[in-house]
N, C-alpha and C positions, 0 to 999 in steps of 0.2 A: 871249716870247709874252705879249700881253697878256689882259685878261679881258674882251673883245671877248664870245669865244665864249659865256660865260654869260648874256649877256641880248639877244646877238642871234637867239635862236628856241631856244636850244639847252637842251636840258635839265639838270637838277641833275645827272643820272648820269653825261651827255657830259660835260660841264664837270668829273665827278670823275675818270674816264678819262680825262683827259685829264694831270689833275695827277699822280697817280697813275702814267702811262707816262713823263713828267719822272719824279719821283722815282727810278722804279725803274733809270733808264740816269744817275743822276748816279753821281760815284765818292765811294770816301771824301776827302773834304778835310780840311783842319785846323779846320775847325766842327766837322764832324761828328766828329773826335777832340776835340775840346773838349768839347762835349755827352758824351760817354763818362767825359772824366776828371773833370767837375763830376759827374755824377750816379756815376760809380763813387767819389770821395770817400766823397759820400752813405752808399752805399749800404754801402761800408766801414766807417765808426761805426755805422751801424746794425748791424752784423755784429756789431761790437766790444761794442755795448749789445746785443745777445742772447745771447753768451755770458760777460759778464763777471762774470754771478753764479756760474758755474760755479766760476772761481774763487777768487773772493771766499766763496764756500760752506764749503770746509772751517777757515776762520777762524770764519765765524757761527756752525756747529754748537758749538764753545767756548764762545765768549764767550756764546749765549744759549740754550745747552742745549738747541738743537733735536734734536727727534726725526728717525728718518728719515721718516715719515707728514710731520713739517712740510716736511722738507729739499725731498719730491716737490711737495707744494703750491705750494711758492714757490715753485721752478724752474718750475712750471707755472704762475702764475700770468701769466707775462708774455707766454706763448704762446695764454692765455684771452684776453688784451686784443688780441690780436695778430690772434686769429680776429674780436673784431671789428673790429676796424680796416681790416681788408682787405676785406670785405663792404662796410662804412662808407663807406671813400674808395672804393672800387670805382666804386661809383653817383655819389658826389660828381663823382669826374673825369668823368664821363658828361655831368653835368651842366652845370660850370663850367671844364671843362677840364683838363686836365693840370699844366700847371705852377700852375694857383693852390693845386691840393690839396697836392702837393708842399710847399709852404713851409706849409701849416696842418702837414703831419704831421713835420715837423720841426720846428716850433716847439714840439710838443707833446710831443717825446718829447726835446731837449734841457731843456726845465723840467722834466718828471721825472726826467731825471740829474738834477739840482741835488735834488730832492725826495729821493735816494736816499741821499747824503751826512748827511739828518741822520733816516735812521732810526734808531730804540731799540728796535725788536723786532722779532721775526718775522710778527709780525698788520701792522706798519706798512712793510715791507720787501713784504709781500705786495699788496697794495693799491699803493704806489707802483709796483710792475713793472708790476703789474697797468695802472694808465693807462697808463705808458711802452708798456707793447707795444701798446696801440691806436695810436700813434703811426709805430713802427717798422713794426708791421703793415698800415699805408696804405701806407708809404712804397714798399716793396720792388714791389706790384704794378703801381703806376701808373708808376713807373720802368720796368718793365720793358714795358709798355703803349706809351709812349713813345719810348725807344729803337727797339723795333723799327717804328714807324710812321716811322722816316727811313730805313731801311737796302733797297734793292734784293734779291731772293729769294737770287739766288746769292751776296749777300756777306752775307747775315744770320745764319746761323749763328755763321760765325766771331769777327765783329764783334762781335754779343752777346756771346757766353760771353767772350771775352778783357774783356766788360766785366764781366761775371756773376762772375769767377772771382775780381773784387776781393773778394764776400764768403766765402769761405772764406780769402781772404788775411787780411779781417778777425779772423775767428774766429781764426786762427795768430796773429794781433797780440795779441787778447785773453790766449791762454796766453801770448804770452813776457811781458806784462805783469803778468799773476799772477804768476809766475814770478821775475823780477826784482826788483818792486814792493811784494809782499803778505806776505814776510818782514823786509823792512826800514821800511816805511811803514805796513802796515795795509790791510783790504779800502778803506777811502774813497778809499787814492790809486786805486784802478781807475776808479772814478767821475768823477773831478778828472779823470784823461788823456781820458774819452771825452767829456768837455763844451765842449773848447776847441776842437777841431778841426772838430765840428758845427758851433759857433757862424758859424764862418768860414764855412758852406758856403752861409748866408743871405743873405748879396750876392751871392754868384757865380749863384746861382740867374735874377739879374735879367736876367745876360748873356744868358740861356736862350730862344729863340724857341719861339712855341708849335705843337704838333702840326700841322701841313698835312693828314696825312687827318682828325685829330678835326676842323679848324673847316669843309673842305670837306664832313664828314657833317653838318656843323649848319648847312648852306646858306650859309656864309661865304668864300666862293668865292674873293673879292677879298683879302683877309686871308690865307688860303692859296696864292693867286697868290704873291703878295709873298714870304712866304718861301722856295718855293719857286726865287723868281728870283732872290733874296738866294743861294742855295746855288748854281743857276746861275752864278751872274758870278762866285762866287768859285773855282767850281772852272775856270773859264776864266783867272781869273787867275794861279792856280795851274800853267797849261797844260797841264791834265788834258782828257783828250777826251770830248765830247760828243755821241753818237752820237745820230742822230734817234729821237724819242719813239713806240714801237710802242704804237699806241693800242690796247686792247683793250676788249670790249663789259666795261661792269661792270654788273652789275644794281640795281636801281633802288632796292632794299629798303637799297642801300650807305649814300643819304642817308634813309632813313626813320628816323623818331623813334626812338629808347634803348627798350627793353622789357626788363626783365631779365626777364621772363617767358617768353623766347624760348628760354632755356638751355635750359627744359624741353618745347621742340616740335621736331619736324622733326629732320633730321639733328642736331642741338645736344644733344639729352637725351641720346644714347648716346655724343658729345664728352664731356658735363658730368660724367656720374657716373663715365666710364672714369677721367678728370684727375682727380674724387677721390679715387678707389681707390689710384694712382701716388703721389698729396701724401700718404694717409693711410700708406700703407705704408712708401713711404721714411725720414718723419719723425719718425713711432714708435720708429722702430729709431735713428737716426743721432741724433737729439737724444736719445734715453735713454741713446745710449751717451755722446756727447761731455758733457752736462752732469751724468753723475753718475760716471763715471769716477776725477776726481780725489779725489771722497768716497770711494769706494769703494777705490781707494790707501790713502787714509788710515783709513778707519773698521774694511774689511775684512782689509786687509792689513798693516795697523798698517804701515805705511813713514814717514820725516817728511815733515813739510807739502813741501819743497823738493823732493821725489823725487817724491810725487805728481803735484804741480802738474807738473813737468817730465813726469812719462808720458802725463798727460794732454795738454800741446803736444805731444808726438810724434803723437797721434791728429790734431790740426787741420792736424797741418803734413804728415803724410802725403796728406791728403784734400786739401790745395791742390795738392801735384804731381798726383795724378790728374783733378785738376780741368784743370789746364793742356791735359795728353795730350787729354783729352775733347772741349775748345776745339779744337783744333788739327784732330782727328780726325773729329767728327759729322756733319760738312759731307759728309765720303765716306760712312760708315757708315749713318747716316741713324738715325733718332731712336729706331725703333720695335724695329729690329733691336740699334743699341745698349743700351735698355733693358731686352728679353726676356732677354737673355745675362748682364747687370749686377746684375738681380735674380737670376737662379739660381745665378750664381757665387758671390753671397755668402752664400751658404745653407751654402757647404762649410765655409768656418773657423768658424760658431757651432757646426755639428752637430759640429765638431772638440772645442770648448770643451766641450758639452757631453759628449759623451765622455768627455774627459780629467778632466770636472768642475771645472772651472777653481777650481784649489787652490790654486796660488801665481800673484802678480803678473806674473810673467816670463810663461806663459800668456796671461795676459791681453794686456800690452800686444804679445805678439807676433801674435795671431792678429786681437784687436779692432779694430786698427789698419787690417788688411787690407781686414776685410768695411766695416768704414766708409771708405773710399777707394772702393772699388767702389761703394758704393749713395753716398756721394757726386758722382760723375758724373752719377748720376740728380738729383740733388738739387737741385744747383746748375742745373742745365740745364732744370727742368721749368718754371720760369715762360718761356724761351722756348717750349719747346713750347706750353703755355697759350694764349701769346698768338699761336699760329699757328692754333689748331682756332677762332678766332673774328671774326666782322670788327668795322671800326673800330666800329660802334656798340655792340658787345658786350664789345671787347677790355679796355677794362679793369675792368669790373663782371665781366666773364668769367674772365680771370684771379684779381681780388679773391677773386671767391666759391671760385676752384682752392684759391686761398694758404690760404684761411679754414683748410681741411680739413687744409693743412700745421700750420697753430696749433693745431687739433683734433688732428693727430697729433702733434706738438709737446708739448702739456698731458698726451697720455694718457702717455707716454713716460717721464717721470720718475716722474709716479704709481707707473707700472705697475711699473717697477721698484725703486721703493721698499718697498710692498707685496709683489713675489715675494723681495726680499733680508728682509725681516722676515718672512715667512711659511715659503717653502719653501728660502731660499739662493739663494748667486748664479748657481750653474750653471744653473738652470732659468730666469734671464733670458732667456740665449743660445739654447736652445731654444724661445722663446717669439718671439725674435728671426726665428729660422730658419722659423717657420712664417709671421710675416708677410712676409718677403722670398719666399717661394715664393708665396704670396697675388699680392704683384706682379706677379713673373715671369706668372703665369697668365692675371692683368688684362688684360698688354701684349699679351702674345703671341694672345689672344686679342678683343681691342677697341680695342686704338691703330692709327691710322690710319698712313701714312709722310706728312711734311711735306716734309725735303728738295728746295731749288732749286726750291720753287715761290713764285708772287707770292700776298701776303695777300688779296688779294679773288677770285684764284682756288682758294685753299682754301677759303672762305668765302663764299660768297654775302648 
């Protein structure tokens, strides 16, 4: 099909509806698995650089005498920069595209690994996270902005998450590298493994063709032809079938100029604030528990470094098999009904903990492990959701501004329980835990919309 139709009378939104009904009946090809494993790489170190201070943690508190107040700081630190950076590059990509932001925010959070290597304190440890997660905190949303602007309604679910699920694979690479790494080496070698694999992921980026709906919402019609027809020929080649393109009307505001002011009108305000309710809730709970866990082995439990570290991988490596099932699953279940069910089931093994008063270790990693698996499905899953409640001119300033609230629930999460293990003990975390997972539950069940097998600009106008 060529782009005839764009300047022979037809308008910007015909001309998108049109690209748009291509996209949604090509199938998956080996591009479109490529694009998955280049940006799930990505998006894997990224992983691995958000949780690798977790590990590397119960070493620093030694060697420079942190307190637990500093211990929450720093683990929050990188979730402070992370909230901006997804706000930041949110609008960047809106801007100048998808893949150019993509390599600013990798560039910028592989030079802060190196930066992390020659900390000497916990003020300067704090501060380098600190930039690294404005880096890492671009990265995650416009990726996931991007991926789903290639993916057809009914194969988008799946196709995401099997991509999405690479970071919780991440996060389980980060423990077995603690693990392995941080009694024989030291916390730096954590740093050293997660700089060399990013580095590499700077070329492959170039292979990357850029958005088709981002440059057809910014009147780039012709430019969006092309790759489009590039994915066409090659799923022909592949002798994958090509079924004729069901045009649908798509509304005109689809190419209307980026507003991120729109989040807050019309149907979008009660999208915008539910998606933050879900990021804040979820990541409260699942990063307070994942990145202070292993301290908490160690500092509460007096266990050694080796045993910690180790209960703590059972927690990341639990949440990647439920990640998997999720993947697998959502596509029938559908997003909303998964969610409602996800949040209150995990409500039962805190108010357990809390109960029993979680007195010894074996408590903990038997029951902790659970509720973080379950509200991990949420977790991992919610920046597709994100980028479903918004269309291409909003999607990834839409998404960004979601993630932010993740980094905001992210940052409070260690604080918080820092401050309830010094203050009142550890059992009143898990209670505190239990009330924000029930918070969730009530969010979804009562303000998420169902996405399920529908096309992006008919969820979105």
């Amino acid at each position: 099909m060529s782009t005839s139709y764009a300047g022979a009378g037809g308008s910007a939104a015909v001309a998108n509806a049109e690209l748009v009904a291509r996209l949604e009946r090509i199938p998956i090809t080996r591009r479109l698995l490529l694009i998955r494993i280049i940006i799930g790489s990505a998006t894997f170190f990224d992983a691995y650089t958000v949780l690798v201070i977790a590990f590397a943690m119960p070493s620093l508190v030694e060697e420079w005498s942190l307190t637990p107040a500093w211990v929450g700081l720093i683990l929050s630190a990188g979730y402070l920069g992370q909230l901006i950076g997804a706000v930041l590059f949110g609008w960047v990509a809106e801007k100048i595209g998808r893949m150019p932001t993509l390599l600013i925010t990798i560039l910028l959070f592989v030079s802060m690994d190196v930066a992390c290597l020659f900390a000497w304190s916990g003020a300067s440890m704090l501060v380098f996270r600190f930039l690294q997660g404005i880096g890492t905190g671009g990265e995650v949303p416009v990726a996931s902005a991007y991926i789903n602007e290639f993916i057809g309604a009914k194969k988008r679910g799946r196709f995401f998450l099997l991509y999405e699920v690479i970071f919780p694979v991440g996060l389980l690479f980060a423990g077995l590298a603690g693990y392995f790494l941080v009694p024989l080496y030291g916390w730096r070698a954590l740093f050293i493994v997660g700089l060399v694999p990013a580095l590499l992921m700077i070329p492959l980026r170039v292979l990357m063709p850029e958005s088709p709906r981002w440059l057809a919402s910014k009147g780039r019609i012709e430019k969006a032809d092309k790759v489009v027809s590039m994915l066409e020929r090659e799923a022909r080649k592949e002798g994958k079938p090509l079924p004729e393109p069901v045009v649908q009307p798509v509304d005109p505001r689809a190419t209307a100029k980026s507003d991120w002011r729109e989040l807050f009108r019309g149907i979008y305000l009660k999208r915008t604030l539910m998606i933050w309710g879900l990021w804040i809730s979820v990541y409260v709970i699942n990063n307070g528990l994942v990145t202070w866990l292993p301290t908490l082995y160690r500092q509460v439990f007096k266990l050694p470094l080796e045993t910690s570290l180790l209960y703590g991988w059972i927690t990341s490596a639990v949440g990647v098999v439920a990640s998997i099932i999720c993947a697998l699953y959502i596509d029938k279940v559908g997003r909303k009904r998964w969610y409602t069910i996800a949040f209150l089931l995990a409500t039962i093994p805190f108010v357990i903990l809390t109960a029993l008063g979680a007195t010894t270790a074996t408590q903990v990693v038997i029951l902790a492990p659970i509720a973080y698996a379950i509200l991990q499905t949420v977790a991992f899953s919610l920046y597709l959701y994100s980028a479903e409640l918004y269309p291409t001119r909003l999607r990834a300033v839409g998404t960004g501004f979601g993630s932010a609230w993740l980094r905001a629930g992210s940052s409070i999460g260690p604080v918080l329980v820092g401050f309830i293990v010094a203050g009142v003990g550890i059992r009143y975390v898990f209670l505190a835990f239990a009330v924000v997972a029930l918070i969730g539950g009530l969010i979804t069940a009562r303000f998420a919309i169902e996405t399920k097998g529908k096309v992006l600009e008919e969820l979105s106008p």
